[in-house]
mmCIF entry with sequence, helices, sheets and N, C-alpha, C, O atoms, coordinates in Angstrom:
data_MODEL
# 
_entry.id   MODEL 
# 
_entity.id                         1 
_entity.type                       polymer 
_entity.pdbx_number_of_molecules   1 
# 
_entity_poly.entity_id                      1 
_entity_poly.type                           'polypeptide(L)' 
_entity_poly.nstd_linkage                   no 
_entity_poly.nstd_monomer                   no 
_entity_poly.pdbx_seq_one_letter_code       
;(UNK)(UNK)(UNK)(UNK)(UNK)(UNK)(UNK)(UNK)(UNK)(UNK)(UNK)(UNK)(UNK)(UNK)(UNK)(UNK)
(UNK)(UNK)(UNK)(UNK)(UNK)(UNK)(UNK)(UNK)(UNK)(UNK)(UNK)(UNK)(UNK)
;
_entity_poly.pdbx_seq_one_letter_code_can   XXXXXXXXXXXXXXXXXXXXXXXXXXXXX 
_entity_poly.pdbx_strand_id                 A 
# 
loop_
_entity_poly_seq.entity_id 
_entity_poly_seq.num 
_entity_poly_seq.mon_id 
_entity_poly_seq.hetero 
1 1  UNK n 
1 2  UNK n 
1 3  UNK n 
1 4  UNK n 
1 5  UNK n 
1 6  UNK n 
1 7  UNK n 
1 8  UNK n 
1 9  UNK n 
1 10 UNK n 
1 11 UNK n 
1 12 UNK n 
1 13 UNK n 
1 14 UNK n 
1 15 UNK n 
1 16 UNK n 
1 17 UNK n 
1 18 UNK n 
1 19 UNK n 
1 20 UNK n 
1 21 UNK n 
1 22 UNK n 
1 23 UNK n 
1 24 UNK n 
1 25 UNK n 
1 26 UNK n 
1 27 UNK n 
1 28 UNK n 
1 29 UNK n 
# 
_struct_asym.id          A 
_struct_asym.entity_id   1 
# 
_struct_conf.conf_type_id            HELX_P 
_struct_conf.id                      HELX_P1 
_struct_conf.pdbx_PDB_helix_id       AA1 
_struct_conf.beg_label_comp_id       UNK 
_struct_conf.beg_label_asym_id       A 
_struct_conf.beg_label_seq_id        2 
_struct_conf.pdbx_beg_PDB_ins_code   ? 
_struct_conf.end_label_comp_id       UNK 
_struct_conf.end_label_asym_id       A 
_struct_conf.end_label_seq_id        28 
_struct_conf.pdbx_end_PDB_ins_code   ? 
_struct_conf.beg_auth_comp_id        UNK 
_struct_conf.beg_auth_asym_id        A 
_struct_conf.beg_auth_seq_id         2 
_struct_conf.end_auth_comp_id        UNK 
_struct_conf.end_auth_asym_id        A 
_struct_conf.end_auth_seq_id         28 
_struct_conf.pdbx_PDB_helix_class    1 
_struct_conf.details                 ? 
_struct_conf.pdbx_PDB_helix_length   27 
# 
_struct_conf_type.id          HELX_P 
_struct_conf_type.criteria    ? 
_struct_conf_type.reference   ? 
# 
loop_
_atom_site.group_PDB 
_atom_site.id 
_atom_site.type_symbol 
_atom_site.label_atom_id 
_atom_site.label_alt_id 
_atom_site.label_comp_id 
_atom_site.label_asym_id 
_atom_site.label_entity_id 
_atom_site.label_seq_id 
_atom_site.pdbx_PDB_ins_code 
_atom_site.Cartn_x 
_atom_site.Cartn_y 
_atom_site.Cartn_z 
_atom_site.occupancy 
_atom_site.B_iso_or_equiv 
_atom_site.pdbx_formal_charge 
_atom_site.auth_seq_id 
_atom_site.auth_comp_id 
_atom_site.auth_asym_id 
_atom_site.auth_atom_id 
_atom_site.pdbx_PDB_model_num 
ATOM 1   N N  . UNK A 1 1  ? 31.318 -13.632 9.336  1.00 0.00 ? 1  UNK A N  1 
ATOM 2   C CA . UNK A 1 1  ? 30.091 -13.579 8.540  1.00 0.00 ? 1  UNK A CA 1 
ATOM 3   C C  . UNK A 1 1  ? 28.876 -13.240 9.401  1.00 0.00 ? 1  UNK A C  1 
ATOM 4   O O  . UNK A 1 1  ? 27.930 -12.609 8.929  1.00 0.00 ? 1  UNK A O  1 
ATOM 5   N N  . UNK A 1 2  ? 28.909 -13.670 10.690 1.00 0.00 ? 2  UNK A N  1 
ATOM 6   C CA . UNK A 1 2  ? 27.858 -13.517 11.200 1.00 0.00 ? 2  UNK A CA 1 
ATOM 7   C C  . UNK A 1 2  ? 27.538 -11.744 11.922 1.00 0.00 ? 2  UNK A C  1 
ATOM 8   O O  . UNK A 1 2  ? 26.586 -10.965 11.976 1.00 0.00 ? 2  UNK A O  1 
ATOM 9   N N  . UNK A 1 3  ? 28.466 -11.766 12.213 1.00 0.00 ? 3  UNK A N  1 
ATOM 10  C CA . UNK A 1 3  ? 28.684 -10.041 13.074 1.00 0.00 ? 3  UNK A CA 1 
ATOM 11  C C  . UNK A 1 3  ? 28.467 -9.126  11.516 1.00 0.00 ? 3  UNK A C  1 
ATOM 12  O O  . UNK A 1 3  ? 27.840 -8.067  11.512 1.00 0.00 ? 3  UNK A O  1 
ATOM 13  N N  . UNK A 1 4  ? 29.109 -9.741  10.187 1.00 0.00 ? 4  UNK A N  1 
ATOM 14  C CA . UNK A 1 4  ? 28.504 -8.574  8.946  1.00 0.00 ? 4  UNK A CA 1 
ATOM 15  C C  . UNK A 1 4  ? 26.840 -8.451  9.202  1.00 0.00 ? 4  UNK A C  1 
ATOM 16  O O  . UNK A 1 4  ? 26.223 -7.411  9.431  1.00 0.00 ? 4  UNK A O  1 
ATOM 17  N N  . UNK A 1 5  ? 26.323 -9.753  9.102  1.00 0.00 ? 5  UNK A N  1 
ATOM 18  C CA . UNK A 1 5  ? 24.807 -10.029 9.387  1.00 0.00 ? 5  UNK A CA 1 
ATOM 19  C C  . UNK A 1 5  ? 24.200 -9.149  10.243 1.00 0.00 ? 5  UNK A C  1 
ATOM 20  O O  . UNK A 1 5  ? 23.274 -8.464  9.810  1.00 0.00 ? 5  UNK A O  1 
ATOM 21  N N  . UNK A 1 6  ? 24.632 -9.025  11.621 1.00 0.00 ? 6  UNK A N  1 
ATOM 22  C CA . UNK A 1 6  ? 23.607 -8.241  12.467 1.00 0.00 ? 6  UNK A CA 1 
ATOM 23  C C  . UNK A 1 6  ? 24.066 -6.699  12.284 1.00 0.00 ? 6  UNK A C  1 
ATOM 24  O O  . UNK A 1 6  ? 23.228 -5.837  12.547 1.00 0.00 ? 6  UNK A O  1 
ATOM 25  N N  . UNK A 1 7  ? 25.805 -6.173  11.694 1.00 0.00 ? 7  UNK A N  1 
ATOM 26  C CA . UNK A 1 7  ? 25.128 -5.211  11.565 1.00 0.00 ? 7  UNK A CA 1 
ATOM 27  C C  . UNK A 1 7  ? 24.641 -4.615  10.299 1.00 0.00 ? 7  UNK A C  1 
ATOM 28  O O  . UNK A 1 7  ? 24.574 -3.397  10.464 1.00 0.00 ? 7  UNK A O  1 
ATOM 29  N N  . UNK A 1 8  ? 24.374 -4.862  9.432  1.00 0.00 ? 8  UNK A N  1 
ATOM 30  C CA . UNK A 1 8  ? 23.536 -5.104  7.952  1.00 0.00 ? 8  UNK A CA 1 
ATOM 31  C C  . UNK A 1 8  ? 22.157 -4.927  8.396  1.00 0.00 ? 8  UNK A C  1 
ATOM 32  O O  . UNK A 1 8  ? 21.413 -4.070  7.919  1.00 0.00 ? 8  UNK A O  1 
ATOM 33  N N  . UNK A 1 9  ? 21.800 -5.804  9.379  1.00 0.00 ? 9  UNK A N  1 
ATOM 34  C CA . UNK A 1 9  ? 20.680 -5.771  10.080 1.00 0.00 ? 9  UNK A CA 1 
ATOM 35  C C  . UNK A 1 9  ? 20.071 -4.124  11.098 1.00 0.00 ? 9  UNK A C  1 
ATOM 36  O O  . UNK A 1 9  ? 19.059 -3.452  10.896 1.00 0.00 ? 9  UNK A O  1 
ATOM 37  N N  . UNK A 1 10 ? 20.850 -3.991  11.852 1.00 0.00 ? 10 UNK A N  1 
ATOM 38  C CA . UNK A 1 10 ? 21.308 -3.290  12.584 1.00 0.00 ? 10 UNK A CA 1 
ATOM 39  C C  . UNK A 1 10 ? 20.728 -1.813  12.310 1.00 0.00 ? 10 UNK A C  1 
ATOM 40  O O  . UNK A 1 10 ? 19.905 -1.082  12.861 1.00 0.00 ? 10 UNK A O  1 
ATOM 41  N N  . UNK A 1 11 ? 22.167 -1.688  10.377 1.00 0.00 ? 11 UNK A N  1 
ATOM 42  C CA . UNK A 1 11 ? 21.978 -0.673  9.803  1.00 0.00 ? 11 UNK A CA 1 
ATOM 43  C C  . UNK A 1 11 ? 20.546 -0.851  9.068  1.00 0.00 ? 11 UNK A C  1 
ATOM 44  O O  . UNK A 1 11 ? 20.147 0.212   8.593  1.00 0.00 ? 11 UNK A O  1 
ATOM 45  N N  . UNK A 1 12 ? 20.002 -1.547  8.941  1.00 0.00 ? 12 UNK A N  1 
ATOM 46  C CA . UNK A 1 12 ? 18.612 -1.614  8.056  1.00 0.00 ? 12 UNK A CA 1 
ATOM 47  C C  . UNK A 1 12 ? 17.619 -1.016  9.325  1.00 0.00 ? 12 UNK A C  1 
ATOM 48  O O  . UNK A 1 12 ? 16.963 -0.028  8.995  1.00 0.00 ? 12 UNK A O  1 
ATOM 49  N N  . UNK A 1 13 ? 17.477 -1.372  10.377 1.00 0.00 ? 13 UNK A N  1 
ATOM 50  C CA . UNK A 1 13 ? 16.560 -0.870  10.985 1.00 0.00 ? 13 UNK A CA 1 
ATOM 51  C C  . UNK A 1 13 ? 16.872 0.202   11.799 1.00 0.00 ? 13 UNK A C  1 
ATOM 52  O O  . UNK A 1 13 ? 16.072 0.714   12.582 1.00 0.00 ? 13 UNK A O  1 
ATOM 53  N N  . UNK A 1 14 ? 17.924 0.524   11.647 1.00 0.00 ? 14 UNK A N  1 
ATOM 54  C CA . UNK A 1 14 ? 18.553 2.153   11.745 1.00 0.00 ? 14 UNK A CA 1 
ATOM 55  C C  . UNK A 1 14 ? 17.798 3.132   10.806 1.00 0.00 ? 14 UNK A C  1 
ATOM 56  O O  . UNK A 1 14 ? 17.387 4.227   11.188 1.00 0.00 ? 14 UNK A O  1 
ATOM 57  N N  . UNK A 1 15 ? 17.627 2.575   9.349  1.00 0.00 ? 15 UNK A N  1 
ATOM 58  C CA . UNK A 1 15 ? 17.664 3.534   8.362  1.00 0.00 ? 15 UNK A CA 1 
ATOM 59  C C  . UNK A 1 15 ? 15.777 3.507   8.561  1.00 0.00 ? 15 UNK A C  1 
ATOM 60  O O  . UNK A 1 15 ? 15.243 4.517   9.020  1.00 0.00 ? 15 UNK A O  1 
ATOM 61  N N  . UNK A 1 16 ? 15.045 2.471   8.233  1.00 0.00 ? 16 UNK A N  1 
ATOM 62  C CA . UNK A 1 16 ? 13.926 2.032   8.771  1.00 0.00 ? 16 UNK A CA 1 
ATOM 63  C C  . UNK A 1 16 ? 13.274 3.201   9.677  1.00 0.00 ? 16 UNK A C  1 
ATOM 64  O O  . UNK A 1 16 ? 12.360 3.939   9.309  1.00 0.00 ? 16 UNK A O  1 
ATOM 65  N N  . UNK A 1 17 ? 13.926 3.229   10.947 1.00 0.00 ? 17 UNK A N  1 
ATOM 66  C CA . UNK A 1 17 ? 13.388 4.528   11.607 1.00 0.00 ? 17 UNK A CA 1 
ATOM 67  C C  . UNK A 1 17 ? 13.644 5.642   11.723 1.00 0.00 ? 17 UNK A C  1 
ATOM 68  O O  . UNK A 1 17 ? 13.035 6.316   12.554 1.00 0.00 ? 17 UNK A O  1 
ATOM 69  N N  . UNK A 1 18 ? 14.681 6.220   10.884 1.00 0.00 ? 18 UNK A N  1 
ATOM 70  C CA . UNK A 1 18 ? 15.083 7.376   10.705 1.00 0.00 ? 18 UNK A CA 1 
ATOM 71  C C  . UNK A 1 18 ? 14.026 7.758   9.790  1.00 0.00 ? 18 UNK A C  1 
ATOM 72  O O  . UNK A 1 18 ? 13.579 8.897   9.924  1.00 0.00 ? 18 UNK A O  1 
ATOM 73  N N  . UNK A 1 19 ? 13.531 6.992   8.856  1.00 0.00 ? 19 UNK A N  1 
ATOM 74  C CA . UNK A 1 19 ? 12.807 7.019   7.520  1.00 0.00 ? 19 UNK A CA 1 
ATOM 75  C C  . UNK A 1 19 ? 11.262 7.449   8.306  1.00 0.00 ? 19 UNK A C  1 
ATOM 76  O O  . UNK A 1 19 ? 10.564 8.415   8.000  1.00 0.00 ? 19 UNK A O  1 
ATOM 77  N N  . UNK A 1 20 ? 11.043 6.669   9.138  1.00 0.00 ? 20 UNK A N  1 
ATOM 78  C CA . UNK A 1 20 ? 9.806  6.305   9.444  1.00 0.00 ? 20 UNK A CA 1 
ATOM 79  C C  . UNK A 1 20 ? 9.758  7.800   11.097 1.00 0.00 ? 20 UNK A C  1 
ATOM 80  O O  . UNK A 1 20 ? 8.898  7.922   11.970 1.00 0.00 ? 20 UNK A O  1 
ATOM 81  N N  . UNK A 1 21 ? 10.700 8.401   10.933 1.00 0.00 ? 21 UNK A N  1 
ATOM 82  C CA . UNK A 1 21 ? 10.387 9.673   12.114 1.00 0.00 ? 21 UNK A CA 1 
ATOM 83  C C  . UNK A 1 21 ? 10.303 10.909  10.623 1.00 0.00 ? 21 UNK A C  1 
ATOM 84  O O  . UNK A 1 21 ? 9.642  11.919  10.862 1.00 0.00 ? 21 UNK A O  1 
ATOM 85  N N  . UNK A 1 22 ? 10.786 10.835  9.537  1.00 0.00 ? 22 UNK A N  1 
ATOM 86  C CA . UNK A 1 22 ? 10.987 11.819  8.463  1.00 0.00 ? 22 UNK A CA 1 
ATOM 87  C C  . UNK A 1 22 ? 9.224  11.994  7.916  1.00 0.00 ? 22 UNK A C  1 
ATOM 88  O O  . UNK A 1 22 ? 8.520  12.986  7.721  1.00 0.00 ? 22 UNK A O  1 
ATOM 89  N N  . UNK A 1 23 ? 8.974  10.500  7.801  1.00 0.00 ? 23 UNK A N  1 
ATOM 90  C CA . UNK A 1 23 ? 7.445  10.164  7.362  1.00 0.00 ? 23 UNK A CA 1 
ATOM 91  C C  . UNK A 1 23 ? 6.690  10.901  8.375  1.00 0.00 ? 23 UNK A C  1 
ATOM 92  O O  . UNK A 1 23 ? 6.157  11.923  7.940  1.00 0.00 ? 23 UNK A O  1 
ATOM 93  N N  . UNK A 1 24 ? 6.501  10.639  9.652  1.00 0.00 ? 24 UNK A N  1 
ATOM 94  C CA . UNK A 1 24 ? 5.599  10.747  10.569 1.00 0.00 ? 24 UNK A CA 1 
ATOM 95  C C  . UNK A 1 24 ? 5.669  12.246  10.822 1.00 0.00 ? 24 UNK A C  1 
ATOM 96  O O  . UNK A 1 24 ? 4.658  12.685  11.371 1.00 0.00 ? 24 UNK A O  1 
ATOM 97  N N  . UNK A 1 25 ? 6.869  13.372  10.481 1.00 0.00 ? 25 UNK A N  1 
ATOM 98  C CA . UNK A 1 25 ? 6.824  14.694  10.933 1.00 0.00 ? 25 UNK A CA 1 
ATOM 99  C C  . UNK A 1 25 ? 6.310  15.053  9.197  1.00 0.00 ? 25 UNK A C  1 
ATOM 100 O O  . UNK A 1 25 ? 5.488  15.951  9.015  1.00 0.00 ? 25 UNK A O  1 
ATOM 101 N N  . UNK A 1 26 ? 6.686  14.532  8.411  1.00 0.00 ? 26 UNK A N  1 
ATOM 102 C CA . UNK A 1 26 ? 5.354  15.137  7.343  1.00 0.00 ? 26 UNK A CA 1 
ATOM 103 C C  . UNK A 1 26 ? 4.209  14.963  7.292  1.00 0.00 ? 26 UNK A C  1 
ATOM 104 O O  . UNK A 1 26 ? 3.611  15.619  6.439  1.00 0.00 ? 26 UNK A O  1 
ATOM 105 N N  . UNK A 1 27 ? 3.535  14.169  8.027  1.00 0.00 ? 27 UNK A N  1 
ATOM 106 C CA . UNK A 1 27 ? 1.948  13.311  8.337  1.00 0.00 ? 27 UNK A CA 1 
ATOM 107 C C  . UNK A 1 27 ? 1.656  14.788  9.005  1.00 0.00 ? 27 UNK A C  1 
ATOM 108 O O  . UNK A 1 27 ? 0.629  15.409  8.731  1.00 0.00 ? 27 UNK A O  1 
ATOM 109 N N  . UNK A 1 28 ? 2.818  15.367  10.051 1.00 0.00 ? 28 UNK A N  1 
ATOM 110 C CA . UNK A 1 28 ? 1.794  15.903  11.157 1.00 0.00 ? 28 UNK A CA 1 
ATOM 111 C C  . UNK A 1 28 ? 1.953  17.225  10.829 1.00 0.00 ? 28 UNK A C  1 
ATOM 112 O O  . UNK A 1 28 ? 1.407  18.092  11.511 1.00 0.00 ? 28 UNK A O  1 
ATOM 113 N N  . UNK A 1 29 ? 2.722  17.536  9.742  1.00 0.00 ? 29 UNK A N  1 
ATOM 114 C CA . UNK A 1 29 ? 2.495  18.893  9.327  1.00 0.00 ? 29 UNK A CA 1 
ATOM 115 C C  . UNK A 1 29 ? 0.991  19.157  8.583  1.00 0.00 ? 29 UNK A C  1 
ATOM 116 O O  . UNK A 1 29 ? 0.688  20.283  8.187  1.00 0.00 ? 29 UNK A O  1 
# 
């Protein structure tokens, strides 16, 4: 249970900054 946890976690702030480099190259267009 605990190892599902971190990577649940893991994958959340995986997706988090993939999201957040997609955001930031449309800002700078």
């Amino acid at each position: 249970m605990e190892r599902k946890k971190w990577i649940l976690f893991f994958l959340l702030l995986g997706a988090s900054f993939v999201w957040g480099i997609i955001y930031w190259l449309f800002i700078a267009k």
